[in-house]
SEDOBA-984015 format. One record per residue: y, x, z of N, C-alpha, C in turn; residue in one letter; residue number from 1. Coordinates in nm, 2 decimals. Example, Ala and Ser with C-alpha at 12.3 -4.5 7.8 and 13.67 -1.06 7.14 Angstrom:
[node [-0.57, 1.32, 0.78], [-0.45, 1.23, 0.78], [-0.33, 1.32, 0.78], "A", 1]
[node [-0.22, 1.28, 0.71], [-0.11, 1.37, 0.71], [0.00, 1.29, 0.79], "S", 2]
This chain:
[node [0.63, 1.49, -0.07], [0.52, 1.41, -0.01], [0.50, 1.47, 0.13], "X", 1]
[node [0.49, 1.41, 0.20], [0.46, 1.43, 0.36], [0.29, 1.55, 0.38], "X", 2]
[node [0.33, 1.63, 0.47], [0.21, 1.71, 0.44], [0.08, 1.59, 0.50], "X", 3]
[node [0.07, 1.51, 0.57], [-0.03, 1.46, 0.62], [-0.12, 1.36, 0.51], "X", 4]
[node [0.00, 1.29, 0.47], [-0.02, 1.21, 0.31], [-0.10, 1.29, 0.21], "X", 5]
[node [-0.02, 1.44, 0.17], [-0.08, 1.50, 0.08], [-0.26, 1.55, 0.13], "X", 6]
[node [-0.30, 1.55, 0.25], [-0.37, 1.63, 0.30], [-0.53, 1.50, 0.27], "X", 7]
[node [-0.48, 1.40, 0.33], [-0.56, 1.28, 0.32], [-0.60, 1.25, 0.19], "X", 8]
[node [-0.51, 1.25, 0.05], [-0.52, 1.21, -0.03], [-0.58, 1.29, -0.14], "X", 9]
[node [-0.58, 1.43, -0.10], [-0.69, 1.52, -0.17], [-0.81, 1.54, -0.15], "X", 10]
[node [-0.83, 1.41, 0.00], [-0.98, 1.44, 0.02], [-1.03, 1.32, -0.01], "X", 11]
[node [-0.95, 1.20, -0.01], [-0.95, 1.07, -0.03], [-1.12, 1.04, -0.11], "X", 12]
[node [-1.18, 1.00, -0.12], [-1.31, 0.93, -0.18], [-1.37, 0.80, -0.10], "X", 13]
[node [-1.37, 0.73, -0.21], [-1.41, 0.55, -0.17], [-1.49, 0.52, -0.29], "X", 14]
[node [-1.59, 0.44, -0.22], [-1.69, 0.40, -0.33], [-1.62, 0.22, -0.31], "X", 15]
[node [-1.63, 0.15, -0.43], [-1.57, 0.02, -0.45], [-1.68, -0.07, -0.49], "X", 16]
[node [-1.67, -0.16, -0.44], [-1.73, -0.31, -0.45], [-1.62, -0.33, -0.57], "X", 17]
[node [-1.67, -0.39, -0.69], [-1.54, -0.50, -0.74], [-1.61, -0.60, -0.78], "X", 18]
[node [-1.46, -0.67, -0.73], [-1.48, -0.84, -0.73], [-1.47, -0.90, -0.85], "X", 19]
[node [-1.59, -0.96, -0.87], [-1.57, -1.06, -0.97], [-1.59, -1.21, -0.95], "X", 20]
[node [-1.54, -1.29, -1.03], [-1.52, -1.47, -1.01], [-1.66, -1.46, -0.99], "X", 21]
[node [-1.72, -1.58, -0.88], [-1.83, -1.63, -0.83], [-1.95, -1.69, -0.97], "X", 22]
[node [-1.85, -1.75, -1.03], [-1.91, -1.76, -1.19], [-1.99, -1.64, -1.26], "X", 23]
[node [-1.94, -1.53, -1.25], [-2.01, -1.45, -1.33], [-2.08, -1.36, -1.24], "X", 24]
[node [-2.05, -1.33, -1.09], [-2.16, -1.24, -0.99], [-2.09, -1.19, -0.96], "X", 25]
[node [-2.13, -1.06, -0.88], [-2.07, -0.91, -0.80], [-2.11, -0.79, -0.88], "X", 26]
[node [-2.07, -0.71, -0.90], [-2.12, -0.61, -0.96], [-2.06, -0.53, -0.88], "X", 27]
[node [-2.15, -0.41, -0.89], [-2.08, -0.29, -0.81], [-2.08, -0.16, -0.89], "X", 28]
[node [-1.96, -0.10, -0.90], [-1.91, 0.04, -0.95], [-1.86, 0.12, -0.84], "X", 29]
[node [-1.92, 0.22, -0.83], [-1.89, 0.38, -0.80], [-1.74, 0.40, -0.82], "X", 30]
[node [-1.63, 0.45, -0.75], [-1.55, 0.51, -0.80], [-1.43, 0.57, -0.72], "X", 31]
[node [-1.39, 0.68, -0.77], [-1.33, 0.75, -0.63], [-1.20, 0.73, -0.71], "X", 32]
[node [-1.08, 0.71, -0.56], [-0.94, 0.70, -0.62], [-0.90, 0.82, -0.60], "X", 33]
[node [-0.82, 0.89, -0.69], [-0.76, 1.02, -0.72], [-0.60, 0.97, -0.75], "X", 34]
[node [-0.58, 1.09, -0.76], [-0.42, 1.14, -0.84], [-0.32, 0.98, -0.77], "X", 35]
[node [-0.21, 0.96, -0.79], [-0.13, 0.86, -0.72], [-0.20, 0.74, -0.69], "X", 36]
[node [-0.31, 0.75, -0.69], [-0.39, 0.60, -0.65], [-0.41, 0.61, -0.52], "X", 37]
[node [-0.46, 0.78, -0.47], [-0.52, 0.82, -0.35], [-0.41, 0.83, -0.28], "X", 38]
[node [-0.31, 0.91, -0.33], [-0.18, 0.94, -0.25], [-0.13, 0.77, -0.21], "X", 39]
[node [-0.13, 0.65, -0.29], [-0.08, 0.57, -0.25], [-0.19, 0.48, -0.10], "X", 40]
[node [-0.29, 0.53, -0.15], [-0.39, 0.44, -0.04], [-0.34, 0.51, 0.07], "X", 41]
[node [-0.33, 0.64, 0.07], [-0.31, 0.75, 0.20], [-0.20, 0.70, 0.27], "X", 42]
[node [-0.10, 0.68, 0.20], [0.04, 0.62, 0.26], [0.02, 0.50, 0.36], "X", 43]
[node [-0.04, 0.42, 0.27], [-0.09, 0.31, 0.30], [-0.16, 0.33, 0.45], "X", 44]
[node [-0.26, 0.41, 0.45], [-0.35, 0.38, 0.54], [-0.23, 0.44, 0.68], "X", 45]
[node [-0.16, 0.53, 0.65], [-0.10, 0.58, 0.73], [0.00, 0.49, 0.84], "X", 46]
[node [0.00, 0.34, 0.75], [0.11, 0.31, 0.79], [0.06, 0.16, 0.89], "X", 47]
[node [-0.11, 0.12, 0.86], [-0.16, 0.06, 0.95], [-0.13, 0.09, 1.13], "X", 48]
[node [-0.10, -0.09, 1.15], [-0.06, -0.13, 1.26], [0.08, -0.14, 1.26], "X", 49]
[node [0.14, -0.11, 1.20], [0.32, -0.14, 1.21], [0.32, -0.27, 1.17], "X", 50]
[node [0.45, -0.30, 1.22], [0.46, -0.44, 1.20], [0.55, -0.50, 1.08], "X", 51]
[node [0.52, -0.62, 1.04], [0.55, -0.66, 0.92], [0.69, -0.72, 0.90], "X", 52]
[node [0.78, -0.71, 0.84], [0.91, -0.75, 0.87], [0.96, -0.79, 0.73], "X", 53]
[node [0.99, -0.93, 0.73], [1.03, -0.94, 0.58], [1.17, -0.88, 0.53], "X", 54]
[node [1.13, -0.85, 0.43], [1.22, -0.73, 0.32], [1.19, -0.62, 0.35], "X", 55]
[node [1.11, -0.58, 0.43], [1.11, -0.41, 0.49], [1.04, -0.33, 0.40], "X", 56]
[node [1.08, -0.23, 0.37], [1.02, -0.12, 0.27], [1.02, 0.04, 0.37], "X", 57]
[node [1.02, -0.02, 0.48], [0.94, 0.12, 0.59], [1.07, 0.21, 0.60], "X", 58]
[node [1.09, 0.31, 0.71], [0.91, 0.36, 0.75], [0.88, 0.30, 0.90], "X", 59]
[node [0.98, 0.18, 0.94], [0.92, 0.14, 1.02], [0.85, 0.00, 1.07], "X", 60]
[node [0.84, -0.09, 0.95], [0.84, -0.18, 0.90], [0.82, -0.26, 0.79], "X", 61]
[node [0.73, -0.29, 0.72], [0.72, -0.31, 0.58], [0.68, -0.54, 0.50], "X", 62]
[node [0.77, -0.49, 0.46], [0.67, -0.66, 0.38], [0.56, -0.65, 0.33], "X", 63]
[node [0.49, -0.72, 0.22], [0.37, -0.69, 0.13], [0.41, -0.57, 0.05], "X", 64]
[node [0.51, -0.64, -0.02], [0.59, -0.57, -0.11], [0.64, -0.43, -0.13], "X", 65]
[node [0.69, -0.43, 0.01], [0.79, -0.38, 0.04], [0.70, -0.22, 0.07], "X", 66]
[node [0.52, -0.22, 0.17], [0.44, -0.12, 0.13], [0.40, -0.10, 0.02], "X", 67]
[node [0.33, -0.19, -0.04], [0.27, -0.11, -0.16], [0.39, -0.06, -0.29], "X", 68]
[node [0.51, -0.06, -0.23], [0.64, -0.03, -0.35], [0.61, 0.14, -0.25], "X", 69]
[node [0.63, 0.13, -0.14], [0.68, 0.27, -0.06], [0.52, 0.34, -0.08], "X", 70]
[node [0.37, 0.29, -0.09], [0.32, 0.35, -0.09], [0.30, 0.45, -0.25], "X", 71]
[node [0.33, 0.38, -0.38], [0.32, 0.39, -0.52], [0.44, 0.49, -0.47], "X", 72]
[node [0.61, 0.50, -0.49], [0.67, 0.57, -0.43], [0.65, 0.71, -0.37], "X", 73]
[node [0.56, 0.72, -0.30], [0.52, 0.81, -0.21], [0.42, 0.90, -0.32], "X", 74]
[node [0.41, 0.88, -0.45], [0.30, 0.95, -0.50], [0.39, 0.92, -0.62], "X", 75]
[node [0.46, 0.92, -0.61], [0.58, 0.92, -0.73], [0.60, 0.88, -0.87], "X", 76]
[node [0.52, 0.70, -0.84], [0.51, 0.58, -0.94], [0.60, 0.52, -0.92], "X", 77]
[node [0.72, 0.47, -0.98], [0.81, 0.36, -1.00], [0.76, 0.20, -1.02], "X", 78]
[node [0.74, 0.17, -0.92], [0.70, 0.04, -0.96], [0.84, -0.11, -0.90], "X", 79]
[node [0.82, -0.17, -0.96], [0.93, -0.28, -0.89], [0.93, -0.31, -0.77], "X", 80]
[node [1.04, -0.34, -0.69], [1.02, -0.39, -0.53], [0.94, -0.49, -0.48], "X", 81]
[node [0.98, -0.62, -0.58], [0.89, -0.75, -0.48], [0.76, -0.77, -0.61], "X", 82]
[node [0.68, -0.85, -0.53], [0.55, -0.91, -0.56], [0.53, -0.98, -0.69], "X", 83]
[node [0.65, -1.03, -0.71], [0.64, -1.08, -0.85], [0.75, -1.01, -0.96], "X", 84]
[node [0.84, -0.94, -0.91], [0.84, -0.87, -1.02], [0.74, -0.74, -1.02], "X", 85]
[node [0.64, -0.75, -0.96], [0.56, -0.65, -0.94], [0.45, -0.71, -1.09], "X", 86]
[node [0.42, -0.86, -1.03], [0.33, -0.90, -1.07], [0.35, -0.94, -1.27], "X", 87]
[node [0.50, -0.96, -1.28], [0.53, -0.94, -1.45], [0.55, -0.82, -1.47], "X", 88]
[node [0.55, -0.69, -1.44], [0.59, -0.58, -1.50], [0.49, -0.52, -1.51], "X", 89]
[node [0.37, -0.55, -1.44], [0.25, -0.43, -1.43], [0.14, -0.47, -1.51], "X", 90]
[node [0.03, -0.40, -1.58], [-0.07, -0.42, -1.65], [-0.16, -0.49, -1.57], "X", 91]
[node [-0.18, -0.59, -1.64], [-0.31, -0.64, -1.56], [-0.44, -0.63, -1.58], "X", 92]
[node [-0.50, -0.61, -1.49], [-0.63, -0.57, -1.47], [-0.74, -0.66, -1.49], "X", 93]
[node [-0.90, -0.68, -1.54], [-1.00, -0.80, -1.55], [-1.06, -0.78, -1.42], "X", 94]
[node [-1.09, -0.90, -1.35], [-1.16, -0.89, -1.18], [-1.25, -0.73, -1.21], "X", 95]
[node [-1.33, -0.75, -1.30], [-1.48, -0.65, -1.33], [-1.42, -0.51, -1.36], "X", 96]
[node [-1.31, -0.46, -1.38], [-1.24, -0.32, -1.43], [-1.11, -0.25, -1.27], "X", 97]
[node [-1.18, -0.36, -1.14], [-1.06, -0.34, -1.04], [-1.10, -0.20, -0.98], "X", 98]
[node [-1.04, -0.10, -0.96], [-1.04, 0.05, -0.88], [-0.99, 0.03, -0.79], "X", 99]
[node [-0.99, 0.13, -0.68], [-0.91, 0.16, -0.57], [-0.78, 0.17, -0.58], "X", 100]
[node [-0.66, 0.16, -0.56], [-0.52, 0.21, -0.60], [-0.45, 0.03, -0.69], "X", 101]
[node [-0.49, -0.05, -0.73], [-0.50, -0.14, -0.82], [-0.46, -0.25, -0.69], "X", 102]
[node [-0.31, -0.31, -0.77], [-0.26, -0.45, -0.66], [-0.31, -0.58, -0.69], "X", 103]
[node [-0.37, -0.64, -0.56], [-0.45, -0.74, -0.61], [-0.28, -0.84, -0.53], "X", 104]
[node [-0.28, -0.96, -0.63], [-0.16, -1.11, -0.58], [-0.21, -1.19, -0.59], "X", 105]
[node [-0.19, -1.26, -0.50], [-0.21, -1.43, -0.44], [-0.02, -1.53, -0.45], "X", 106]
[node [-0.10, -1.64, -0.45], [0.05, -1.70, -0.42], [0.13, -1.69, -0.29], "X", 107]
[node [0.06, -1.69, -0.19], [0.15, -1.68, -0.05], [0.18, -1.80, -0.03], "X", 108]
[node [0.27, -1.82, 0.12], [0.34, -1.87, 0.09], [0.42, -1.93, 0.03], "X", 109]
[node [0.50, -1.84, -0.03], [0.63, -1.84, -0.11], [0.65, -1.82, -0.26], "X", 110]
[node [0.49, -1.82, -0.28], [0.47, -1.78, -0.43], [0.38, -1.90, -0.49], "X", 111]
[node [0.36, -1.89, -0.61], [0.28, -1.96, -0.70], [0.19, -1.86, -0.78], "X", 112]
[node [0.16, -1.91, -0.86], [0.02, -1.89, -0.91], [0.09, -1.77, -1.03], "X", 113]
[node [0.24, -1.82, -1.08], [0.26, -1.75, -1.21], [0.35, -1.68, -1.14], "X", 114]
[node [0.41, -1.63, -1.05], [0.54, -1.55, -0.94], [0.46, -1.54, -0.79], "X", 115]
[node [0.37, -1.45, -0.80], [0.28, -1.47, -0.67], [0.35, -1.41, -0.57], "X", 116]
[node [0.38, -1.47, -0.47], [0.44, -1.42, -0.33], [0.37, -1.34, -0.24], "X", 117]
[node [0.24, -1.28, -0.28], [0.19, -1.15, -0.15], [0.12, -1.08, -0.23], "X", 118]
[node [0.09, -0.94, -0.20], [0.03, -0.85, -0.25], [0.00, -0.78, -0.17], "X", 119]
[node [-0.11, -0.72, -0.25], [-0.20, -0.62, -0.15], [-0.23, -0.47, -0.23], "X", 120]
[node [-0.29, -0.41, -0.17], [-0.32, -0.26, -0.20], [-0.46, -0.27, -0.21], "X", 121]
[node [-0.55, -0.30, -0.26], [-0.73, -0.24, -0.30], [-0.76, -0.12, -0.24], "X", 122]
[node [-0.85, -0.10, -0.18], [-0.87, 0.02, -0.11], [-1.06, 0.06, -0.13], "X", 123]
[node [-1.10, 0.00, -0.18], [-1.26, -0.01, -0.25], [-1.31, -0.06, -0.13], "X", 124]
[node [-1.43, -0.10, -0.11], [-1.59, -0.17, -0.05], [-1.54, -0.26, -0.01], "X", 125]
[node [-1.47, -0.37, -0.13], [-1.43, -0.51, -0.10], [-1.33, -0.53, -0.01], "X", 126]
[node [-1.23, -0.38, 0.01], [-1.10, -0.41, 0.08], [-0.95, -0.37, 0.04], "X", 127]
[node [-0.87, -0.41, 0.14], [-0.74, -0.41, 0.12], [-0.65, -0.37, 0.24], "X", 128]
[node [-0.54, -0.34, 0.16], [-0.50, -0.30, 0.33], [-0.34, -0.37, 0.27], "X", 129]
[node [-0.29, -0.47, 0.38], [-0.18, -0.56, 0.34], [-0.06, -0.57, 0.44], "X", 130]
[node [0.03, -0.62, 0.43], [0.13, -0.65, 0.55], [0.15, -0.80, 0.50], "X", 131]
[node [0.08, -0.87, 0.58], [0.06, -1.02, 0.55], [0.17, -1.09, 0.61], "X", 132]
[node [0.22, -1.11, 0.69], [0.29, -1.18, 0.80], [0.36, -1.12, 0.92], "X", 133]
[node [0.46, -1.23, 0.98], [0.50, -1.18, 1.06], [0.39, -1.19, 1.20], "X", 134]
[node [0.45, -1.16, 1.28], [0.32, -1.16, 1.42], [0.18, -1.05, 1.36], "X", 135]
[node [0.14, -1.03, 1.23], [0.02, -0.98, 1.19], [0.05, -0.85, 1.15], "X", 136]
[node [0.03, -0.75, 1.26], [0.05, -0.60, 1.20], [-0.03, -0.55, 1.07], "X", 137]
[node [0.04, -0.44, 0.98], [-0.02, -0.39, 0.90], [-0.17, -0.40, 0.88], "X", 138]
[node [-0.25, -0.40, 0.81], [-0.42, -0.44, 0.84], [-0.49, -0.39, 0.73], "X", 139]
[node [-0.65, -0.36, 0.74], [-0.72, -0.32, 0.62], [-0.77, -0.53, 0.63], "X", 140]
[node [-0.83, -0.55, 0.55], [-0.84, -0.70, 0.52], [-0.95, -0.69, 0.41], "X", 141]
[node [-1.03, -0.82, 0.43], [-1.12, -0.85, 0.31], [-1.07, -0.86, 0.19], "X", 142]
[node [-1.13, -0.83, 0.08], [-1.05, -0.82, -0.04], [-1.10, -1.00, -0.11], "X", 143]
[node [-1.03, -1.05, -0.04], [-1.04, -1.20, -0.06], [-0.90, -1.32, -0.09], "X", 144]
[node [-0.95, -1.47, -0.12], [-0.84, -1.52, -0.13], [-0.80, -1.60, 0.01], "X", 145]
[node [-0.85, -1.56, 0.08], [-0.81, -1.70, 0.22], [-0.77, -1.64, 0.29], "X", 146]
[node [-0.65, -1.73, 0.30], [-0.57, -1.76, 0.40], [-0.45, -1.72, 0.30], "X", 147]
[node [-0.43, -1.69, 0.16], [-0.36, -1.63, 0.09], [-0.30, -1.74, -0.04], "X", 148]
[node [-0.42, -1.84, -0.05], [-0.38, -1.92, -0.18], [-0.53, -1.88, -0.26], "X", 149]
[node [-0.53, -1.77, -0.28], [-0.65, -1.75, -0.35], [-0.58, -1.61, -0.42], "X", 150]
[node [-0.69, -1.55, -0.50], [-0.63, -1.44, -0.59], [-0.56, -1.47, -0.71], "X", 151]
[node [-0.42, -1.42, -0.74], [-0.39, -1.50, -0.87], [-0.44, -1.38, -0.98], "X", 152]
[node [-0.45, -1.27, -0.91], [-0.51, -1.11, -1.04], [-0.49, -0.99, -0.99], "X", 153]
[node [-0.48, -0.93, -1.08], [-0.44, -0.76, -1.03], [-0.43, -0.69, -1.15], "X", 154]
[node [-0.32, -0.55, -1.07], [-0.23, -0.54, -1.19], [-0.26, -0.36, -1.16], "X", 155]
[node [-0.24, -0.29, -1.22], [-0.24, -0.10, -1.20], [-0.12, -0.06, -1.24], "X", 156]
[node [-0.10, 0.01, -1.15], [0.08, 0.08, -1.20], [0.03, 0.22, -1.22], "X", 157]
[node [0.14, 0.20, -1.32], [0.14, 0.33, -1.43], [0.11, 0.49, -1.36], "X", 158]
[node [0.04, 0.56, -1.43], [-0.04, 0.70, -1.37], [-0.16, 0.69, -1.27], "X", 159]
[node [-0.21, 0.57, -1.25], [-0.28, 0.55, -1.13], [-0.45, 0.59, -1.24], "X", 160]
């Protein structure tokens, strides 16, 4: 692990908003990301403002995908490459149980509801940090569904 990564991610603390369906309200939990959850936000955060390149898995260019694989990676979680096989292999999460470190999918463009085409990284107080598009560098982002299709869930990869 990169010293700068490891250095960020031991000090890492985020308090989270999580989102729940409009139907049932907001609730808010406390909670700090630790152990590969932190190291993956850190990566993450590290890599804001690069630009987004489809298929790219960094380090100088990344897809949705293609970060939050290299950020899990980087904290030394195996998780699948793209979005949807992200989105069938990983546990899923209830809106009300979402942490920091935890991939929230939308359909995207290119996805649907059951093979969602974008993903994002949760970063707590109702954000995300994503590689949405081309022209749209790296970004922290509302932890929302617009401009995305909507949220299809979220999933936690393993040791997080």
């Amino acid at each position: 692990m990169h010293p700068a990564v490891a250095a960020a991610a031991a000090t890492l603390t985020l308090a989270v908003l999580t989102h729940t369906p409009a139907a049932t309200g907001t609730s808010t939990t406390t909670a700090a990301a630790s152990g590969p959850a932190a190291t993956a936000i850190a990566y993450a955060r590290a890599q804001l403002g690069k630009p987004y390149e489809w298929g790219g898995t960094g380090p100088d260019a990344y897809d949705c995908s293609g970060l939050v694989w290299a950020a899990y990676q980087s904290a030394g979680v195996d998780i699948p490459r793209t979005s949807q096989a992200q989105w069938a292999a990983l546990p899923h999460v209830p809106p009300a149980d979402v942490r920091p470190g935890d991939l929230v999918f939308f359909p995207g463009s290119d996805g649907t509801f059951t093979a969602p085409g974008h993903v994002a990284l949760v970063i707590g107080g109702g954000q995300m940090i994503q590689a949405y598009a081309a022209g749209t560098p790296i970004e922290v982002s509302a932890l929302n569904g617009d401009g995305a299709g909507g949220i299809v869930g979220y999933a936690r990869p393993g040791g997080t």
